[in-house]
Backbone bond lengths (Angstrom), bond angles and torsions (degrees), N, CA, C in turn:
res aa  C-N    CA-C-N  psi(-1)  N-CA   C-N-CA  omega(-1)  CA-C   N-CA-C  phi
1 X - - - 1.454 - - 1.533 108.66 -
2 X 1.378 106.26 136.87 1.693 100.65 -171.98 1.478 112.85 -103.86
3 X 1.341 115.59 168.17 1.605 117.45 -129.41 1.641 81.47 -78.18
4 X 1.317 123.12 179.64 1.829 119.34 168.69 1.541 111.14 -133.37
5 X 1.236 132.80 -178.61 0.959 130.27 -156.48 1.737 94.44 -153.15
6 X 1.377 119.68 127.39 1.633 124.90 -166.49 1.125 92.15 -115.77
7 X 1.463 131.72 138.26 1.630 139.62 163.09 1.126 117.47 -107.79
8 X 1.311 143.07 81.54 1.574 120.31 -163.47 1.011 94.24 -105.58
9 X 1.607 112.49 131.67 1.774 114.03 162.82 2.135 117.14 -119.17
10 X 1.322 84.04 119.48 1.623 85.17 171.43 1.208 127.13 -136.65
11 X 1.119 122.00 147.82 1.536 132.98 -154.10 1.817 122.29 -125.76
12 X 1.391 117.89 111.82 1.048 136.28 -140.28 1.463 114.56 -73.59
13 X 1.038 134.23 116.99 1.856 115.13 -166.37 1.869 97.91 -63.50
14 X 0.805 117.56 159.63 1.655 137.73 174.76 1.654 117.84 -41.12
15 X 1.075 107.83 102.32 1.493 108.01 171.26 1.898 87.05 106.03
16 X 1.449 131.68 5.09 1.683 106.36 -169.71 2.000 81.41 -127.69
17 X 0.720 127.30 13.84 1.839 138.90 168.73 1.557 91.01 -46.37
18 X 1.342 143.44 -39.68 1.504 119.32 164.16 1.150 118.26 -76.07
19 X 1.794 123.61 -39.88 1.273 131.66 -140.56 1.622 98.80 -87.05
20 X 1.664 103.01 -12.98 1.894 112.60 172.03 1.884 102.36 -81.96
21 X 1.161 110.03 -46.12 1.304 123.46 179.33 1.451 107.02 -40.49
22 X 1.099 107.70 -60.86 1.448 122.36 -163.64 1.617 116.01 -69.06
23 X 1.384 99.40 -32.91 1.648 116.69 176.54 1.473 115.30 -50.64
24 X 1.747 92.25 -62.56 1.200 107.33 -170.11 1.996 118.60 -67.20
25 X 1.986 88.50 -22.08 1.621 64.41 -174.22 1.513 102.54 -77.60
26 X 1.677 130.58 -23.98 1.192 101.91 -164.20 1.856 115.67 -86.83
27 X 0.928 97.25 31.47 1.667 109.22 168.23 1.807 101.50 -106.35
28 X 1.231 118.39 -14.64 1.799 112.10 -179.49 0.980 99.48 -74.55
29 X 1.377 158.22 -39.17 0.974 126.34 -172.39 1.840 114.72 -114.79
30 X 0.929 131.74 15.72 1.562 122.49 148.38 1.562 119.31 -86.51
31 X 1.644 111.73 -3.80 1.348 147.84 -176.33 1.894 102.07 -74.60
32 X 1.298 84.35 -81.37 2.008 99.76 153.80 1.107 134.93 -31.55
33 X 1.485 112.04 -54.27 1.615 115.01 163.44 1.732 124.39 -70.05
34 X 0.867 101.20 -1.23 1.985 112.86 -176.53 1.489 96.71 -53.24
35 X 1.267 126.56 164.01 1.350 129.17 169.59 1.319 84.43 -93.67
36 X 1.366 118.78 156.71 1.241 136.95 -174.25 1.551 120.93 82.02
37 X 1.289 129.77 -35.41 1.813 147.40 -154.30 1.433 75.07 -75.10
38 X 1.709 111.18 126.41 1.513 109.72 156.39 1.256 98.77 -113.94
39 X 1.306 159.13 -36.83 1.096 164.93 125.09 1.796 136.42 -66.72
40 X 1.148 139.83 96.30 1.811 120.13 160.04 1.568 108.26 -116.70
41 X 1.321 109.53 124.32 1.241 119.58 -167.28 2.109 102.89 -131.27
42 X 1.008 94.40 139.38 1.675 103.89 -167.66 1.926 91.39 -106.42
43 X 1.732 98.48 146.20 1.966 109.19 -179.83 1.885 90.56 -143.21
44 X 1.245 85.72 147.97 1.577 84.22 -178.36 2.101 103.18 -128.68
45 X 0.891 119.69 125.62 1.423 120.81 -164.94 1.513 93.98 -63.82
46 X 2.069 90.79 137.96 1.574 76.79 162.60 1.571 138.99 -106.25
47 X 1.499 100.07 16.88 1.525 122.24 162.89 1.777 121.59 -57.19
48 X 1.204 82.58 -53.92 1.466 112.09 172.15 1.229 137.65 -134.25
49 X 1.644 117.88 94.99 1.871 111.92 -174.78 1.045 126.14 -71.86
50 X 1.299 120.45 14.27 1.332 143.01 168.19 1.453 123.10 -68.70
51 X 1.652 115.15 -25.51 1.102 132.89 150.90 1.405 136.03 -143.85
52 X 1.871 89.69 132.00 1.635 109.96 161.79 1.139 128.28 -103.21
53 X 1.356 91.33 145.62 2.284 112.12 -176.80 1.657 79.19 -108.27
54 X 1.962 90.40 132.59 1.056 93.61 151.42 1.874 124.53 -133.55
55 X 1.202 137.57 153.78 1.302 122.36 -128.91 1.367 84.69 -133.56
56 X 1.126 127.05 116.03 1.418 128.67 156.03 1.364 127.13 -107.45
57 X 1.354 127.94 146.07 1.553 144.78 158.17 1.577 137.28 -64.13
58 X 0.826 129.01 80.12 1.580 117.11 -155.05 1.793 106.09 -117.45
59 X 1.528 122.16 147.49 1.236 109.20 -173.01 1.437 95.05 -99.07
60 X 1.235 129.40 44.78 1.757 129.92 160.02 1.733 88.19 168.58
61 X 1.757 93.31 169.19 1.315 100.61 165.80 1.385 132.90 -68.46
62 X 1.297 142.15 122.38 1.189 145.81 137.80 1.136 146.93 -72.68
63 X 1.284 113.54 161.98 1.535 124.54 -172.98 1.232 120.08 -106.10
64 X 1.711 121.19 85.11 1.097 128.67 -169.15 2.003 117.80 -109.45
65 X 1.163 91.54 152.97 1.689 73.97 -176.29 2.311 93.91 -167.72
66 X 1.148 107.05 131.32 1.282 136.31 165.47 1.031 134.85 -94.31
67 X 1.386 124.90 125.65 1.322 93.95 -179.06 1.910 108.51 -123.44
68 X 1.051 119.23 127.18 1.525 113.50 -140.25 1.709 97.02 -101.34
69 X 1.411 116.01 4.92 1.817 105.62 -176.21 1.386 119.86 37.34
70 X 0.751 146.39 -147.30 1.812 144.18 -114.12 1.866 74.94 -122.61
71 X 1.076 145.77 11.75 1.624 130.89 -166.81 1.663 98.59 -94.49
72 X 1.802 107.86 -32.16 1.652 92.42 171.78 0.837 126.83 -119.78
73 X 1.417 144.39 168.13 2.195 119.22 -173.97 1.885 96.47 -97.97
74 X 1.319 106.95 3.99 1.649 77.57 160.24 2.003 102.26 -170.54
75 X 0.762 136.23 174.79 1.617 137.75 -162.79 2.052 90.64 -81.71
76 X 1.737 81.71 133.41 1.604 111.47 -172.23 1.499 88.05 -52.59
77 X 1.592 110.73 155.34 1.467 130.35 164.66 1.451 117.70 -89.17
78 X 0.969 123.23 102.55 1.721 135.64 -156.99 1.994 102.76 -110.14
79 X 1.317 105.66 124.37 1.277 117.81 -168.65 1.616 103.96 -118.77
80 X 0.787 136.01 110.50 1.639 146.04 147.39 1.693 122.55 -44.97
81 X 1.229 126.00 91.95 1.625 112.98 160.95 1.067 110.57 -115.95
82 X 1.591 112.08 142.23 1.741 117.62 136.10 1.168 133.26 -67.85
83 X 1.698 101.67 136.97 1.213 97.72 178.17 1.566 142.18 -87.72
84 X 1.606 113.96 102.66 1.295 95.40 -151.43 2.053 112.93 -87.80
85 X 1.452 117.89 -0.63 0.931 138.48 170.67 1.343 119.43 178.95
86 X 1.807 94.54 131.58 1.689 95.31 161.53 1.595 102.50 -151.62
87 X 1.340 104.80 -174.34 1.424 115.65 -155.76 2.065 86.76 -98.44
């Protein structure tokens, strides 16, 4: 099974741009320790700091799930790739 690649992007309602920040980092690292997590790394747009994609590495698919309370107005958009090459 080939390794996958998770994109999650979510976007912070107005005035909670830390209170998403803050969420997400303390999910990076029990995120990190997962068997499987070869990478989770957090990007914050710089159009808008209102939203972060965050991009994880995984050596198969997983079953991940957050649950973010009143910090976003609706459930993050989560993208699945394979990886068909990288450096």
């Amino acid at each position: 099974m080939p390794d996958v690649i998770l994109i999650v992007t979510a976007k912070a309602k107005p005035g909670k741009e830390k209170e998403l920040e803050r969420a997400l980092r303390e999910v990076g690292q029990p995120t990190r320790q997962q068997p499987g997590c070869v990478r989770f790394s957090l990007y914050r747009s710089e159009q808008d700091p209102g939203d972060i994609v965050g991009i994880e590495h995984w050596k198969s698919k997983t079953k991940l799930g957050a649950a973010m309370g009143n910090i976003i107005p609706g459930p993050p958009q989560i993208l699945w790739h394979e990886i068909i090459d990288e450096v």
